[in-house]
C-alpha positions in Angstrom: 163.7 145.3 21.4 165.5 142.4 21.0 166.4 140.7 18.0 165.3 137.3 18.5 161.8 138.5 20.0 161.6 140.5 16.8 162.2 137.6 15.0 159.5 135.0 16.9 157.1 137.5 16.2 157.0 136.8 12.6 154.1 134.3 12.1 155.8 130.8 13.1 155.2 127.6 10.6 153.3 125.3 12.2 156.0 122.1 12.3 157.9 124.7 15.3 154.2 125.5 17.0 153.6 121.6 17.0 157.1 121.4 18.2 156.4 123.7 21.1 153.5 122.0 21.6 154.9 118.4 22.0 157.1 119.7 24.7 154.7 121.8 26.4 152.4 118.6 26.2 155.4 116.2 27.4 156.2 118.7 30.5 152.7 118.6 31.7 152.6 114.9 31.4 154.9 114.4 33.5 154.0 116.7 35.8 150.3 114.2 35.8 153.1 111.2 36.3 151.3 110.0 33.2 151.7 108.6 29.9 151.9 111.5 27.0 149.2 111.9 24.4 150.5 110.7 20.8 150.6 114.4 18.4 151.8 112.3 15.4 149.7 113.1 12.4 148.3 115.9 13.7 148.4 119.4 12.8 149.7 122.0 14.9 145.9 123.4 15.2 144.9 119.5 16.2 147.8 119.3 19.0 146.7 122.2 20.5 143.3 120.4 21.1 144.5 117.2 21.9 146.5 119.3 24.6 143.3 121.4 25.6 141.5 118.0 25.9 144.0 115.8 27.5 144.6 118.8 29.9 141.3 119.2 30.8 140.1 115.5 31.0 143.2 115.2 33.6 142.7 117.8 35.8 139.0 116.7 35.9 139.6 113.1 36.7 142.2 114.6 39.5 139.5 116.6 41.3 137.0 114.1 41.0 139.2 111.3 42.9 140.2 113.8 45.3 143.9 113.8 44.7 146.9 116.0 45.5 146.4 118.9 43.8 149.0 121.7 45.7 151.4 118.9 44.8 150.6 118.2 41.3 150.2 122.0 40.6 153.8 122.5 42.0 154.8 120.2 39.6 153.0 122.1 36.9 154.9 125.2 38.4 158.1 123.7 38.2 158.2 122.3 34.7 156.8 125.5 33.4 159.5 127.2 35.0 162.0 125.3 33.6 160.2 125.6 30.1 160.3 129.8 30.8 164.2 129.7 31.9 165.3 127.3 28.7 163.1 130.1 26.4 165.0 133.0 28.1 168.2 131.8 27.8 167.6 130.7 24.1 166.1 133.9 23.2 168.7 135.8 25.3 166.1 138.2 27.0 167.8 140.7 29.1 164.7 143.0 30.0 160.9 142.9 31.4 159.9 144.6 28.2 161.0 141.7 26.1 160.5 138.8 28.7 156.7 139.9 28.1 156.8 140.4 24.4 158.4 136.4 24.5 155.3 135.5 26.9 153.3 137.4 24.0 154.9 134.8 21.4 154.6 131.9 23.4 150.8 132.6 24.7 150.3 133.6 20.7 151.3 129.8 20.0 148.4 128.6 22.6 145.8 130.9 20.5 145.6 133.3 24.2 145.9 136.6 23.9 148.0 138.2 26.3 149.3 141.4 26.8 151.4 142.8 29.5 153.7 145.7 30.7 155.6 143.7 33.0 153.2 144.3 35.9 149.5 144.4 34.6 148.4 141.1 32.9 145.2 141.0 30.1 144.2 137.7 28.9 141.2 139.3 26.4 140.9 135.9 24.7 141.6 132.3 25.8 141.7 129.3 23.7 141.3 126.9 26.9 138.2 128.6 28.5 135.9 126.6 26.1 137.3 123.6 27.8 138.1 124.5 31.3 135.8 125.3 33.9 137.2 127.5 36.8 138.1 124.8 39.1 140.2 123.6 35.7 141.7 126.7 34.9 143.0 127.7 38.8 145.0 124.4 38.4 146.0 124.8 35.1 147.1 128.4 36.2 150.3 127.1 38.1 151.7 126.8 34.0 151.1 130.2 33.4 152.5 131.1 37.2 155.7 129.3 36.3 156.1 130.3 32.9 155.9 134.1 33.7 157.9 133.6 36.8 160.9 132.4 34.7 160.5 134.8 32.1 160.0 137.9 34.4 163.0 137.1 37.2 160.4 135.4 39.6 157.9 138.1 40.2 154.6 136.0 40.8 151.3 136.1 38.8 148.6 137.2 41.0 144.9 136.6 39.1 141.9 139.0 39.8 139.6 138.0 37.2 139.5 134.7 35.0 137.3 134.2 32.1 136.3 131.0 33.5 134.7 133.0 36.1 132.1 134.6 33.5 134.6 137.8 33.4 134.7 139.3 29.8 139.1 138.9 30.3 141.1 137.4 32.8 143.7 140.1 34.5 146.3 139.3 36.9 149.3 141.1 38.4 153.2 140.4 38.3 153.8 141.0 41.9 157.6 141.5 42.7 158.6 139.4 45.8 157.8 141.9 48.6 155.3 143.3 47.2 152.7 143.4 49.9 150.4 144.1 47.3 150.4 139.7 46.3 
């Protein structure tokens, strides 16, 4: 496996997950087109409310007012991606098999946890389902689509099941492009 994955799956301090946090937070922002939430004095465990909450409270106001949403959740899509490529090139992942254990890391730092062999996807527990209802979570979903897109060479996740559906997990598939399967 490789040695930087290795390494990130040491427990991280919480001034790095608070890091990742503020630029996970300032990436969705702007992919609202709005102002970004303060994190100062917060712990990492507090930011990663604050981002639950701010998330949440946005993508509600945005359905409720009827707006845009195919164009704001390509913007969600896009920064994520951009997120994904930056934390495969600094990790230097080379394989599926590590892309995933990365996404493991990363989704870790969110408090989800995900498992994957580069084609099946298992969310068996997510911290945002406690704030997002299903309408929530499909929008919010164009994050995880970007984020695994980078990290896995573009293959495209493909839900089945969401947890903010009543399901006991949410599964999804990392369709190749092609694949008539997605």
């Amino acid at each position: 496996m490789n040695p930087a994955v290795v390494l990130l799956q040491a427990r991280m301090p919480g001034c790095i997950r608070k890091r990742v946090l503020w630029v996970l937070l300032r990436a969705t922002a702007q992919a609202f087109d709005c102002p970004i939430p303060s994190l100062a004095r917060l712990s990492a465990d507090e930011c990663l409310l604050r981002y639950a909450q701010f998330t949440q409270g946005r993508v509600a106001e945005l359905l409720r007012d009827g707006n845009d949403l195919p164009t704001i959740q390509e913007r969600l899509y896009r920064n994520a991606y951009e997120l994904g490529r930056a934390c495969k090139r600094l990790a230097l992942i080379g394989t599926v098999r590590d892309a995933m254990a990365l996404g493991r890391v990363l989704y870790r730092l969110l408090d989800i946890e995900f498992q994957s062999d580069g084609e099946c996807v298992v969310i068996s527990r997510c911290y945002f389902s406690r704030f997002y209802s299903d309408q929530i979570c499909q929008v919010m979903s164009a994050m995880d689509r970007g984020l695994l897109a980078a990290l896995s060479d573009g293959r495209q996740l493909i839900f089945s099941a969401r947890i903010t559906e009543g399901m006991a997990q949410c599964r999804a598939r990392l369709s190749v492009k092609g694949d008539r399967r997605g």
